[in-house]
N, C-alpha and C positions, 0 to 999 in steps of 0.2 A: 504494500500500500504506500509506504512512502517512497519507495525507488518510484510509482504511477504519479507522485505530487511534484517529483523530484522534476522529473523527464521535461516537460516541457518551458519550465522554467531557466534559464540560464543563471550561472553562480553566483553572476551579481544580482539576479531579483532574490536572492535566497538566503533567507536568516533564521538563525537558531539558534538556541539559548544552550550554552555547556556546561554541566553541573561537575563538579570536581572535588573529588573527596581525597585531601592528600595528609599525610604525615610528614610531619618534619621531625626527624629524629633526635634526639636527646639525651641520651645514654649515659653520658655523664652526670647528667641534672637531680638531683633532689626530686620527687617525687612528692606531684599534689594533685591537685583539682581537675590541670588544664593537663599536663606534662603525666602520665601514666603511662601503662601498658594498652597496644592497641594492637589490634588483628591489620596486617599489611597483605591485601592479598597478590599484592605484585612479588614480595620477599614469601609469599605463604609461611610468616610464623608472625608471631608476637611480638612490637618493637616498644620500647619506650619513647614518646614524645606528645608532641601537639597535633592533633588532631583536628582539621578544619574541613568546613565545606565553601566551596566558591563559585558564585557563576557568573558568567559570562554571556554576553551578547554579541552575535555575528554576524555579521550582512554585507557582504562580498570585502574588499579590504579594511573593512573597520569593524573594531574589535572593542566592545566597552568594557570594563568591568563592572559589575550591577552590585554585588551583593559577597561579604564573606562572613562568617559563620566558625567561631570557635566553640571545639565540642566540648563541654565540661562532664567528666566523670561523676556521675552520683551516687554518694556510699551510702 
């Protein structure tokens, strides 16, 4: 279905939103709230750091940033 939305459009009428879920590692750091253990499924194991979400806005060469998102750990 979206390769059929895709198709007739050319890249520059075509925009979408990228959500991005990354870690920044930490391993050294003290251990809290933001900075813990986190599942990395790029590394498939458990790393310690910050965990955020981010997204993004695209629409042929322009690129905005909309939104970023730190995950806090709840004990």
């Amino acid at each position: 279905m979206i390769r059929q939305a895709e198709a007739p459009r050319g890249t520059d009428e075509f925009a979408v939103l990228i959500v991005d879920d990354s870690i920044l590692e930490k391993a050294h750091t003290d251990a809290n709230e933001l900075i813990c253990p986190h599942w990395d499924h790029r590394q498939q194991r458990f790393v310690k750091g910050l965990n955020f979400v981010s997204l993004r806005y695209q629409a042929g060469d322009l690129a905005l940033p909309v939104a970023a998102e730190l995950v806090v750990e709840k004990h």
